[in-house]
N, CA, C and O atoms as a printed pandas DataFrame, in Angstrom:
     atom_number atom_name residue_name chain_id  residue_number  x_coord  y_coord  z_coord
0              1         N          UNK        A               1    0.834   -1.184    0.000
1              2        CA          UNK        A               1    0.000    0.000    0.000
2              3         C          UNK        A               1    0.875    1.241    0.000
3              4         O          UNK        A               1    1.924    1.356    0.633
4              5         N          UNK        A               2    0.431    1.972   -0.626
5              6        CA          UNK        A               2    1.172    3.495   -0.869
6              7         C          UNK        A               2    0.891    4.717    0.709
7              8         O          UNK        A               2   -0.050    5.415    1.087
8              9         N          UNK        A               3    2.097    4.464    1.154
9             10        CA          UNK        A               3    1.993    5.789    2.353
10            11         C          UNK        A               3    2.388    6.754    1.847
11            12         O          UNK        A               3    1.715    7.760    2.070
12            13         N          UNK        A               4    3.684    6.919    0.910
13            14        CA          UNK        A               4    4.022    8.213    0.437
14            15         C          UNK        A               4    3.967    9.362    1.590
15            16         O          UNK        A               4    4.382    9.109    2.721
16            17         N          UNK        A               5    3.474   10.539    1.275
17            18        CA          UNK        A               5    3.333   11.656    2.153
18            19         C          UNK        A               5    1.835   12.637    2.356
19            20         O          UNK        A               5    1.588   13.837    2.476
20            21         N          UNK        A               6    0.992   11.280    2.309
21            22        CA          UNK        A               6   -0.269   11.697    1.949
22            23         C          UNK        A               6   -0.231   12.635    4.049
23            24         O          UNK        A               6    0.677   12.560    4.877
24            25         N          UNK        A               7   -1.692   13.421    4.174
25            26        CA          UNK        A               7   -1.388   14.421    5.303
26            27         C          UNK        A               7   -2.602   14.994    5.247
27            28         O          UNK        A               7   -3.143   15.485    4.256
28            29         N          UNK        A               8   -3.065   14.906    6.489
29            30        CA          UNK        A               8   -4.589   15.394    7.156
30            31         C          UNK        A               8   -4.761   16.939    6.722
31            32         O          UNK        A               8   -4.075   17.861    7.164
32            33         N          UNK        A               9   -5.776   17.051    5.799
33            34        CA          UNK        A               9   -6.513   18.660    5.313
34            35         C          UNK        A               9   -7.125   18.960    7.078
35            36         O          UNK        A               9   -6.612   19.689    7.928
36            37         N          UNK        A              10   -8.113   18.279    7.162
37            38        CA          UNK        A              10   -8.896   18.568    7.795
38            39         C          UNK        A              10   -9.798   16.891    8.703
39            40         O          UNK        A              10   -9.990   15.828    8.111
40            41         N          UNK        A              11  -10.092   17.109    9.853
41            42        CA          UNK        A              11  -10.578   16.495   10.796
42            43         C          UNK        A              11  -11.816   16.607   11.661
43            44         O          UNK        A              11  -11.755   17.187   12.745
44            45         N          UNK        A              12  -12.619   16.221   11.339
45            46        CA          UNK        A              12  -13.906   16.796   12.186
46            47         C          UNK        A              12  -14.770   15.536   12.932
47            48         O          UNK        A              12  -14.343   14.382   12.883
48            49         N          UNK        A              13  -15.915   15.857   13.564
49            50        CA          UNK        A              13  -16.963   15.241   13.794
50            51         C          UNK        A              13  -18.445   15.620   13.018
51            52         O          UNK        A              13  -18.567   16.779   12.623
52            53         N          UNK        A              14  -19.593   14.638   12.791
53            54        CA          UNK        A              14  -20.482   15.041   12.214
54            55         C          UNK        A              14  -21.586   14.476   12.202
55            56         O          UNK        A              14  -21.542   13.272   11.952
56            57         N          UNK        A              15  -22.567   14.919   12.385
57            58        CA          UNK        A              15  -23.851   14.487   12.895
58            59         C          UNK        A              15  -24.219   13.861   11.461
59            60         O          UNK        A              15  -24.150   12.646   11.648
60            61         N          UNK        A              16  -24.429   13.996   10.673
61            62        CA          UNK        A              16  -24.309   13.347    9.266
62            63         C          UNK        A              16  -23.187   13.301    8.253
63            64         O          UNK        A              16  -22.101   13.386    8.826
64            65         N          UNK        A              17  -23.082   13.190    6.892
65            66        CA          UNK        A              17  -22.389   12.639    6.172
66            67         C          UNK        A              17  -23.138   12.428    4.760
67            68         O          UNK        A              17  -23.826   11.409    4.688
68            69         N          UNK        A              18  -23.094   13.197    3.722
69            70        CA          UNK        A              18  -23.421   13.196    2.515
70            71         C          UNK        A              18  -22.758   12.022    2.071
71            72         O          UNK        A              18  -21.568   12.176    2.346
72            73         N          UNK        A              19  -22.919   11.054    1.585
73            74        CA          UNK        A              19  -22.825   10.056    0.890
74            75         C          UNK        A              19  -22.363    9.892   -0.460
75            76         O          UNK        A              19  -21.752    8.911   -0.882
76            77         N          UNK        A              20  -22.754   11.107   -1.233
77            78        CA          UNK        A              20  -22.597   11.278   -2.433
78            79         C          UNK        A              20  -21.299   12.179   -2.628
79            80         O          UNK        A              20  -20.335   11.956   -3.361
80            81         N          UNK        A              21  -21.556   13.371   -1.685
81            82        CA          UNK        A              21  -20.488   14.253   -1.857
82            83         C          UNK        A              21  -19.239   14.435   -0.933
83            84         O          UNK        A              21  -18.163   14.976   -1.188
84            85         N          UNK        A              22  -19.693   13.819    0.238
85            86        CA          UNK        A              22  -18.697   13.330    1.478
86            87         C          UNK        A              22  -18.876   14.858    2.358
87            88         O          UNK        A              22  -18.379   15.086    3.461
88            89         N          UNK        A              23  -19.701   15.784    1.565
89            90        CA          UNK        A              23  -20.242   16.872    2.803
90            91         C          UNK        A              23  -20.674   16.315    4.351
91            92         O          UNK        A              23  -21.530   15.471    4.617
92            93         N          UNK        A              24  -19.846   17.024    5.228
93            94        CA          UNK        A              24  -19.969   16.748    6.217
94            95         C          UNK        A              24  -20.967   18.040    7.296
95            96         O          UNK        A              24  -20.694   19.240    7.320
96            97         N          UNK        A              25  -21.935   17.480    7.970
97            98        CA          UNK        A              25  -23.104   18.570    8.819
98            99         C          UNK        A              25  -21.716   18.236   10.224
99           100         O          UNK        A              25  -21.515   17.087   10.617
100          101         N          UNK        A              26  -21.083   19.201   10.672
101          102        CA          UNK        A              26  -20.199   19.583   11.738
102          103         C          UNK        A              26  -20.860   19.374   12.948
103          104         O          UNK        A              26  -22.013   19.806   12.946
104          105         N          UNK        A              27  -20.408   18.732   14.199
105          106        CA          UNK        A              27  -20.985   19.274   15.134
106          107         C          UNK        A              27  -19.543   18.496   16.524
107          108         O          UNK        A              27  -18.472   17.892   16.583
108          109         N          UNK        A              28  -20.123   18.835   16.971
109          110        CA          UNK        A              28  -18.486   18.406   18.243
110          111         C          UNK        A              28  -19.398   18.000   19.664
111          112         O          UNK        A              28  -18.945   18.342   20.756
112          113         N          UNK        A              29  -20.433   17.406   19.596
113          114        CA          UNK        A              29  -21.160   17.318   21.266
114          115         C          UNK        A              29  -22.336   16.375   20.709
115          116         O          UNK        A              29  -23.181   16.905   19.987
116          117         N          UNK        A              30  -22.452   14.783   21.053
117          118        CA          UNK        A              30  -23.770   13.929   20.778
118          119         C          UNK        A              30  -24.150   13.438   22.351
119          120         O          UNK        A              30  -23.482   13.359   23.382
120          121         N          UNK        A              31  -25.399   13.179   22.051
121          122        CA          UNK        A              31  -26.069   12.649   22.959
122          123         C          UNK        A              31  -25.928   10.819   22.695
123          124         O          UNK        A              31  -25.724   10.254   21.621
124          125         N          UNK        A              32  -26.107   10.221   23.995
125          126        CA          UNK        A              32  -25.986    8.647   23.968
126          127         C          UNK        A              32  -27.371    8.312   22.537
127          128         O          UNK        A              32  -28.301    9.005   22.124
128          129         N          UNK        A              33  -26.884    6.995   22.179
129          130        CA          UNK        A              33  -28.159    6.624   21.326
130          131         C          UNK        A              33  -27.992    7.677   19.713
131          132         O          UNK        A              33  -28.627    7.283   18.735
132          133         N          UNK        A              34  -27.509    8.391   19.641
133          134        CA          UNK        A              34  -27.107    9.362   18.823
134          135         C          UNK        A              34  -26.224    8.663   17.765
135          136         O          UNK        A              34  -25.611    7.658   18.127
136          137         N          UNK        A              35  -26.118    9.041   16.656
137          138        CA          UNK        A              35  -25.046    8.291   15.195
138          139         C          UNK        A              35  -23.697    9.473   15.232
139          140         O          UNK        A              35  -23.768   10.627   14.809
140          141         N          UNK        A              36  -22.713    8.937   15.744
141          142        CA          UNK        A              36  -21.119   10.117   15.420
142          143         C          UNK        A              36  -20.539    9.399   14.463
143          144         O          UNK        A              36  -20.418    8.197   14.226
144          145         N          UNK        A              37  -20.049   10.862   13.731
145          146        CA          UNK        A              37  -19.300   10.357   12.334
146          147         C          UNK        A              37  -18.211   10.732   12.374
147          148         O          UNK        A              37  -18.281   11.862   12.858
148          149         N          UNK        A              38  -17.477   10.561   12.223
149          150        CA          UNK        A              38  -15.835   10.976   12.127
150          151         C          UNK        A              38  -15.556   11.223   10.843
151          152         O          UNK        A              38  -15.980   10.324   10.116
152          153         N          UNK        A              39  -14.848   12.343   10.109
153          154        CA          UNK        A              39  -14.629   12.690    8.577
154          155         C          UNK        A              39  -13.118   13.036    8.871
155          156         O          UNK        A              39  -12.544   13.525    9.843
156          157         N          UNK        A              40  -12.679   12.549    7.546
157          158        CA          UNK        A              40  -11.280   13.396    7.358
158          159         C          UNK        A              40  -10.862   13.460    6.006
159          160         O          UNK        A              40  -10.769   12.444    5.317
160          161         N          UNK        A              41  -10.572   14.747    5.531
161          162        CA          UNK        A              41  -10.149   15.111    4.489
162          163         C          UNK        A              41   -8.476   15.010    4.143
163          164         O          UNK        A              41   -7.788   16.016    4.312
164          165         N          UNK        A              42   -7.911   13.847    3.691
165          166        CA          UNK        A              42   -6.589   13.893    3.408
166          167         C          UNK        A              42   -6.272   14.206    1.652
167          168         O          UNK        A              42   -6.870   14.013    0.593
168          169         N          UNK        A              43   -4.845   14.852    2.135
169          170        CA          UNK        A              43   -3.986   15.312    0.908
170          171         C          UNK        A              43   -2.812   14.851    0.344
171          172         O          UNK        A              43   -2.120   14.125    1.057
172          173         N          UNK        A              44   -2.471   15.077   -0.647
173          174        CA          UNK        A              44   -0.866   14.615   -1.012
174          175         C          UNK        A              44   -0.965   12.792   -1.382
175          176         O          UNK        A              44   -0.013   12.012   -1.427
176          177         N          UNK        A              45   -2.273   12.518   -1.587
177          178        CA          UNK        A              45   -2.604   11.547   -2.324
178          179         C          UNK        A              45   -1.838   10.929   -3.755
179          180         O          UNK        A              45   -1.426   11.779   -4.545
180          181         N          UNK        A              46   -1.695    9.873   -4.007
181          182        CA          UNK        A              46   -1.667    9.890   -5.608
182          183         C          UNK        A              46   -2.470    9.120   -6.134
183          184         O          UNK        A              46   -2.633    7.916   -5.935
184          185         N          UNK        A              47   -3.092    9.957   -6.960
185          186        CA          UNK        A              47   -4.459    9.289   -8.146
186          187         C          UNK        A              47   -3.975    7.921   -8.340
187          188         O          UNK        A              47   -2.869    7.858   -8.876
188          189         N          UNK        A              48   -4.488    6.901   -8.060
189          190        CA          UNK        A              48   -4.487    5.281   -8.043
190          191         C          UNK        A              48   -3.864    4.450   -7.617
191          192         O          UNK        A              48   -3.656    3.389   -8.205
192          193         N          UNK        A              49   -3.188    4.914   -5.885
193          194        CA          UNK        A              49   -2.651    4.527   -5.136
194          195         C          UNK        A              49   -3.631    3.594   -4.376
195          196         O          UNK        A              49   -4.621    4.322   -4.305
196          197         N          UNK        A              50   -3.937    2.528   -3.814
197          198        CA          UNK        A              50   -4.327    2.027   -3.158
198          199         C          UNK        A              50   -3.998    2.141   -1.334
199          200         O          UNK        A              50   -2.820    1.990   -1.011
200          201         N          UNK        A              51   -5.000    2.392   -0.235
201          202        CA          UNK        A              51   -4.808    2.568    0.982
202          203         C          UNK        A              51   -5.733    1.617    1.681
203          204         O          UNK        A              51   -6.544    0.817    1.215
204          205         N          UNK        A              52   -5.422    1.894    2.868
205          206        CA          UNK        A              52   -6.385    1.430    4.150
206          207         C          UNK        A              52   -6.361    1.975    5.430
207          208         O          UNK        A              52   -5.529    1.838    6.326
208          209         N          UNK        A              53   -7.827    2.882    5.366
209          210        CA          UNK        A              53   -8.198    3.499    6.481
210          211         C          UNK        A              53   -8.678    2.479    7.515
211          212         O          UNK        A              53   -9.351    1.481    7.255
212          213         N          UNK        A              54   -8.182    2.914    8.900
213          214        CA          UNK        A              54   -8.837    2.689    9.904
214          215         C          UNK        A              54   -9.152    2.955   10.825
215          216         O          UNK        A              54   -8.256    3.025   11.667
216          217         N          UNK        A              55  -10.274    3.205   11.190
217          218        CA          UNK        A              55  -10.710    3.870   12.554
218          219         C          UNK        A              55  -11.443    3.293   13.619
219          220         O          UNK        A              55  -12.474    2.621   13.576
220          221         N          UNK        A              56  -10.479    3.803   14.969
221          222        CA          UNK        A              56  -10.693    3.178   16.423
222          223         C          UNK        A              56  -11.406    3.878   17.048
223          224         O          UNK        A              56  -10.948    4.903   17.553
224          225         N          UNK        A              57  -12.985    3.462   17.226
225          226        CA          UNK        A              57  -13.702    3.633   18.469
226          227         C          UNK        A              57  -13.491    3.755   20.108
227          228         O          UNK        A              57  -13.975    2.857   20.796
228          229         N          UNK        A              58  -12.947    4.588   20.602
229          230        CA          UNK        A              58  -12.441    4.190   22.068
230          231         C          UNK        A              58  -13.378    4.470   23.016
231          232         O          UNK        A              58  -14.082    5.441   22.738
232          233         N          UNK        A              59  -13.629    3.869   24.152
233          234        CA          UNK        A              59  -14.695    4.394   25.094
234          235         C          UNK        A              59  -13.523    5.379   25.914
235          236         O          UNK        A              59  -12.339    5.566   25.632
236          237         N          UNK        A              60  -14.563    6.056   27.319
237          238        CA          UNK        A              60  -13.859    7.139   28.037
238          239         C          UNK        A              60  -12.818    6.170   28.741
239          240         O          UNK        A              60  -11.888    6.478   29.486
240          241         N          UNK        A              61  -13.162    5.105   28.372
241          242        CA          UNK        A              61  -12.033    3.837   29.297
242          243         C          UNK        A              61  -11.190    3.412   28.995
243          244         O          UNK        A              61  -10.630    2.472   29.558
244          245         N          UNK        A              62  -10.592    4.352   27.347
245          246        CA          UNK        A              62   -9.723    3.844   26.373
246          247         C          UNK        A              62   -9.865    2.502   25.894
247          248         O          UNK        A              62   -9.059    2.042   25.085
248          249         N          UNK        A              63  -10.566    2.023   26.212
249          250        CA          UNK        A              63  -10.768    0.452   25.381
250          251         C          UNK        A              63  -11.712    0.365   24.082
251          252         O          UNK        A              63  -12.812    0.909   23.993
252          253         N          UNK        A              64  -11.078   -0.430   23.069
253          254        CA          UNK        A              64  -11.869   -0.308   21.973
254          255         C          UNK        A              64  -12.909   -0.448   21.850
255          256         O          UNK        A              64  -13.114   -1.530   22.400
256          257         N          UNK        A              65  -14.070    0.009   21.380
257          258        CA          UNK        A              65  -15.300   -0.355   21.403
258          259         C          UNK        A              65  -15.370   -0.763   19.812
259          260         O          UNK        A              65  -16.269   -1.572   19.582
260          261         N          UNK        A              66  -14.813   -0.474   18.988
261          262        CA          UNK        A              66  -15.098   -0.402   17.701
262          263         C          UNK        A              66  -13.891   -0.229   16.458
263          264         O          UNK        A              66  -13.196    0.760   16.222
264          265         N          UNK        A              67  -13.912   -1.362   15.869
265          266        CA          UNK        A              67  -12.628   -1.217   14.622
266          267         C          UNK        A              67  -13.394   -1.208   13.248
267          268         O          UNK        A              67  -14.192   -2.115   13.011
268          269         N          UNK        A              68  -13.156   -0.155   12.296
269          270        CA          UNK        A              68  -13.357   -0.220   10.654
270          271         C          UNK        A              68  -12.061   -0.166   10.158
271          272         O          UNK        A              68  -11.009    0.328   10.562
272          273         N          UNK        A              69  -12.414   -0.821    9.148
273          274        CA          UNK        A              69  -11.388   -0.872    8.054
274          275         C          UNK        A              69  -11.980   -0.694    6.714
275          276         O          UNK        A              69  -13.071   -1.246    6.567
276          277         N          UNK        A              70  -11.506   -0.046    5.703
277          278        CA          UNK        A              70  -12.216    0.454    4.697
278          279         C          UNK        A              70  -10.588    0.646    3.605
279          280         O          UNK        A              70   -9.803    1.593    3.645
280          281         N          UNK        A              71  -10.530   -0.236    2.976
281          282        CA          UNK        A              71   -9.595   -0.244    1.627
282          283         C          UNK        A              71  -10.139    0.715    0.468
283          284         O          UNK        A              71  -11.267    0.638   -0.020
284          285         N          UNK        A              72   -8.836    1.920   -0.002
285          286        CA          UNK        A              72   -9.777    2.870   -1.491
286          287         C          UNK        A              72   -8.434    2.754   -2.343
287          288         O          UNK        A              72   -7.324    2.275   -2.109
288          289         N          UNK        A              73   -9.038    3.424   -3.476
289          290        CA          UNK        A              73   -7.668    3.745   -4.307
290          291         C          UNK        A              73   -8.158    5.162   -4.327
291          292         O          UNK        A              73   -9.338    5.487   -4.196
292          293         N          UNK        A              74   -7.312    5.844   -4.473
293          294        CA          UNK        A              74   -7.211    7.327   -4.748
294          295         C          UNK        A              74   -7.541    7.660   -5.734
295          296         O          UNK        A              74   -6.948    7.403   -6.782
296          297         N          UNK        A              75   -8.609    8.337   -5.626
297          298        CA          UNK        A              75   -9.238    8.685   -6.854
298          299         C          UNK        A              75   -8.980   10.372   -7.521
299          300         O          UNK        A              75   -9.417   10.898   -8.544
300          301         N          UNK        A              76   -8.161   10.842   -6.530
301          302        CA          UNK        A              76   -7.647   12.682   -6.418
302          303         C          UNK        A              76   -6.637   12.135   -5.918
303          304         O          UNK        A              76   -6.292   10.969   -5.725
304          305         N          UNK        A              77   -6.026   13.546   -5.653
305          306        CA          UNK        A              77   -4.865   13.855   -4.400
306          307         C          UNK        A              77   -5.531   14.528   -3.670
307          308         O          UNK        A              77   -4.885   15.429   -3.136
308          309         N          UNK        A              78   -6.468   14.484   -3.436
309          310        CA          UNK        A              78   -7.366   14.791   -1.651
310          311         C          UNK        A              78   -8.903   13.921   -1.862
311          312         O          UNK        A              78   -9.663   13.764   -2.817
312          313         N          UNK        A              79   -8.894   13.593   -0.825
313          314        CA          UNK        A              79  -10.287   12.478   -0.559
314          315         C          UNK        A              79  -10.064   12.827    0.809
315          316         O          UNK        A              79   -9.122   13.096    1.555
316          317         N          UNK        A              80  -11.543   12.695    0.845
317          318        CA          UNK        A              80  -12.459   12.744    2.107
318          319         C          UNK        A              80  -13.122   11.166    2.060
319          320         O          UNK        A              80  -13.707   10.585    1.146
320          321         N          UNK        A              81  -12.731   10.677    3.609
321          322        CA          UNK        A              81  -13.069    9.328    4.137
322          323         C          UNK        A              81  -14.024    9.673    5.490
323          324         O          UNK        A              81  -13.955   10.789    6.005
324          325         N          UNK        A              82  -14.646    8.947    5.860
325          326        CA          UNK        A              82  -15.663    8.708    7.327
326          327         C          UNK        A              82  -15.809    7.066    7.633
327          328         O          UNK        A              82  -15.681    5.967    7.092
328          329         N          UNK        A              83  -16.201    7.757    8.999
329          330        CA          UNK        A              83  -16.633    6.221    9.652
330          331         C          UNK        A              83  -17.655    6.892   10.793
331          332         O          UNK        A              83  -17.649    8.015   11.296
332          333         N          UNK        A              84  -18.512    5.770   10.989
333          334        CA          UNK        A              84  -19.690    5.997   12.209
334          335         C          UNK        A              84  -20.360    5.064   13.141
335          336         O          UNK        A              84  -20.477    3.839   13.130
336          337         N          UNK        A              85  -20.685    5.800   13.787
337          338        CA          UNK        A              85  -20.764    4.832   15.123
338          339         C          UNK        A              85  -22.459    5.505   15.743
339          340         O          UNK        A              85  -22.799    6.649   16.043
340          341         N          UNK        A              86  -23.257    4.123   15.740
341          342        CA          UNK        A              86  -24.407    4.560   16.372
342          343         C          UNK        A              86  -24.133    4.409   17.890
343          344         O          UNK        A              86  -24.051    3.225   18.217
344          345         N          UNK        A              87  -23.947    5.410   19.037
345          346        CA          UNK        A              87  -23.636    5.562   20.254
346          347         C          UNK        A              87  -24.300    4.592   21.105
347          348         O          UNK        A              87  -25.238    4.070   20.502
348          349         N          UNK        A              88  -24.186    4.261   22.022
349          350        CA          UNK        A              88  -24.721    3.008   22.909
350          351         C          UNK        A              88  -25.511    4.135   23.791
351          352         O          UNK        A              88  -25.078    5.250   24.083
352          353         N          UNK        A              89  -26.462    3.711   24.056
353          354        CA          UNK        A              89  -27.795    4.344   24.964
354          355         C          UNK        A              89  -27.268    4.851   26.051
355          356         O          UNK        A              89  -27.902    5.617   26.776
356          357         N          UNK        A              90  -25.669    4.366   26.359
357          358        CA          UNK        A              90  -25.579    4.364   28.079
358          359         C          UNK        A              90  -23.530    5.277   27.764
359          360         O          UNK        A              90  -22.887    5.481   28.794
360          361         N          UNK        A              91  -22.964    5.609   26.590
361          362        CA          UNK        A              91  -22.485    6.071   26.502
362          363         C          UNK        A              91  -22.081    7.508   27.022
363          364         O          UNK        A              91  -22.189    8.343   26.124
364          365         N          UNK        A              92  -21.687    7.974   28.107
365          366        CA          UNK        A              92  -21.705    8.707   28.693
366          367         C          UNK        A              92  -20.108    9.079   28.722
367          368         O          UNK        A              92  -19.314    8.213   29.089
368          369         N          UNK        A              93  -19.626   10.438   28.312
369          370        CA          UNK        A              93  -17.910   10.885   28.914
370          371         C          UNK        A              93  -17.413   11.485   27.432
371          372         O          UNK        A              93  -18.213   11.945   26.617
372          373         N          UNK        A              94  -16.057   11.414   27.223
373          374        CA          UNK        A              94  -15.649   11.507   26.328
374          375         C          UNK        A              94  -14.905   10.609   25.591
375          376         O          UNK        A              94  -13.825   10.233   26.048
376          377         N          UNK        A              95  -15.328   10.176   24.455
377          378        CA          UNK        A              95  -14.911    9.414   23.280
378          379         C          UNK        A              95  -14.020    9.592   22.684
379          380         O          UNK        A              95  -13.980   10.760   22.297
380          381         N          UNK        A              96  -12.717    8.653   22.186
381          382        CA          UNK        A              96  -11.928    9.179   21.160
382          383         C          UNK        A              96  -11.945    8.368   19.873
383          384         O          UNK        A              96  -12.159    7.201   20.202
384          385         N          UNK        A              97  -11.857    8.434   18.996
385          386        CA          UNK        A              97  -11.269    8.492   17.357
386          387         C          UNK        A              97  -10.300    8.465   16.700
387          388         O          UNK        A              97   -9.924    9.137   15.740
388          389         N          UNK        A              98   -9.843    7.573   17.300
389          390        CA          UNK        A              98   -8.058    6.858   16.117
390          391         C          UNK        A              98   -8.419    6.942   14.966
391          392         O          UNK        A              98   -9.520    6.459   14.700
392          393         N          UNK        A              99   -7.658    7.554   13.928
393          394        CA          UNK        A              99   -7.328    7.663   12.656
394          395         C          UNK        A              99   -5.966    7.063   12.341
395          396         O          UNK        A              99   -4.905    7.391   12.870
396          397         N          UNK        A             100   -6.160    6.064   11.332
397          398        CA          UNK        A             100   -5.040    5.810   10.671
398          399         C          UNK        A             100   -5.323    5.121    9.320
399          400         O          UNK        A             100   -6.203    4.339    8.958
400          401         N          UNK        A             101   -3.824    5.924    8.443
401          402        CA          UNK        A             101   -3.808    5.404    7.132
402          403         C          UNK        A             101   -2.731    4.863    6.603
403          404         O          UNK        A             101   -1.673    5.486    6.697
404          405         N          UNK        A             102   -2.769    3.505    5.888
405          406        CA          UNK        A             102   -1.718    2.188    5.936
406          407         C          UNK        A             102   -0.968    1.920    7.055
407          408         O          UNK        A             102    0.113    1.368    6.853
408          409         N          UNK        A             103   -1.358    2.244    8.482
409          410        CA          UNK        A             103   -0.877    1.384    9.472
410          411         C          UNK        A             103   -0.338    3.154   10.489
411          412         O          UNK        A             103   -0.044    3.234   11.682
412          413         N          UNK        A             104   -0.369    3.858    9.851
413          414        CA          UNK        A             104   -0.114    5.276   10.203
414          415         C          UNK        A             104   -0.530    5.962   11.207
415          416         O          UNK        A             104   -1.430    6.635   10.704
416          417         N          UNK        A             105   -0.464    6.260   12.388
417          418        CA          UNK        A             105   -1.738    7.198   12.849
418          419         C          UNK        A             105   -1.422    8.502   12.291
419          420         O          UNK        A             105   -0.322    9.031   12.130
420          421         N          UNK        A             106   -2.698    8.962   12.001
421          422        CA          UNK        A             106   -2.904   10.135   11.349
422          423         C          UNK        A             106   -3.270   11.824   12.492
423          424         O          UNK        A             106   -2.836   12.973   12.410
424          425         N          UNK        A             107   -4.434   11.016   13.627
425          426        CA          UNK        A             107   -4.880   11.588   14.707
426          427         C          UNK        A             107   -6.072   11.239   15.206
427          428         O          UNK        A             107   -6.902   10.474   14.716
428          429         N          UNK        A             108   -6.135   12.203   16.812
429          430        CA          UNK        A             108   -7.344   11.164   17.212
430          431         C          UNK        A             108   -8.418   12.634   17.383
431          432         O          UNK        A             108   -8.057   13.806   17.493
432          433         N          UNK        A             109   -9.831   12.071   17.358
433          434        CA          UNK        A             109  -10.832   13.563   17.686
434          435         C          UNK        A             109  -11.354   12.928   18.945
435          436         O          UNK        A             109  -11.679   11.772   19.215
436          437         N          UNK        A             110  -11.331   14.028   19.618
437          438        CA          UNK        A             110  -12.391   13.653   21.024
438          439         C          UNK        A             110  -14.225   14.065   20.668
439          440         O          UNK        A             110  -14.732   15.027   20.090
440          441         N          UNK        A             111  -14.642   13.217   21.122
441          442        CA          UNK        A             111  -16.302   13.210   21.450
442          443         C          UNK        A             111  -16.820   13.327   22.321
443          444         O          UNK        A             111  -17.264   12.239   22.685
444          445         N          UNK        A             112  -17.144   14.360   23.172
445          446        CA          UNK        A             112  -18.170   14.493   24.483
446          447         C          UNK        A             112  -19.348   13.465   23.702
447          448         O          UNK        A             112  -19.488   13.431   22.480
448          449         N          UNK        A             113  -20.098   12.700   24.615
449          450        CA          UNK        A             113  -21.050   12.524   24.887
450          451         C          UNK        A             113  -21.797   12.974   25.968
451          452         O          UNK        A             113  -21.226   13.269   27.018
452          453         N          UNK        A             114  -23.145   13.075   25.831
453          454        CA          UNK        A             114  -23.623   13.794   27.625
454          455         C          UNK        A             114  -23.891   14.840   27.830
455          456         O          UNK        A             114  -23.909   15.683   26.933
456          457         N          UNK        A             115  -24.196   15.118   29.143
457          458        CA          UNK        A             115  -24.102   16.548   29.354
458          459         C          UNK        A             115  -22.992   17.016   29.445
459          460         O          UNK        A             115  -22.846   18.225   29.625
């Protein structure tokens, strides 16, 4: 898989996720039972490189709750990737969000859940 010097545009959270266009609705605070999306816009791609994203679900207990893996080829030199997580009813604290690409960490986003 191609690591090259591909490099995080941008990092967010998001209450949805355009599908079509990879538009992301922003937001940084879910309630338990709630769907969090994690987006990230990476750069320095090369058009038909093959990768593999993956992203770690962590509870406030640092333990994994959740692994994706999602194989692309580069279709630009910047793509926007996501992953999501429908929140557990009883999810309460703050959440984190491992990012990594071909084995890379890229970075992590924190998630309040809660009040």
């Amino acid at each position: 898989m191609a690591t090259a010097t591909a490099n995080v545009i941008k990092a967010t959270t998001c209450a949805s996720v355009n599908s079509q266009t990879g538009a992301c609705q922003e937001r940084d605070r879910f309630q338990p039972g709630e769907t969090s999306y994690a987006w990230i816009q990476l750069g320095r791609l090369t058009v038909g490189a093959n990768h593999q994203m993956e992203w770690f679900w962590k509870t406030p207990s640092g333990q994994i709750y959740s692994k994706v893996r999602h194989a692309f080829a580069a279709t630009s030199n910047t793509q926007m990737e996501w992953s999501y997580l429908p929140l557990p009813a009883d999810a309460t604290g703050t959440w984190r969000i491992e990012a990594r690409l071909d084995g890379r960490k890229l970075g992590e986003l924190r998630v309040p859940v809660g009040n």
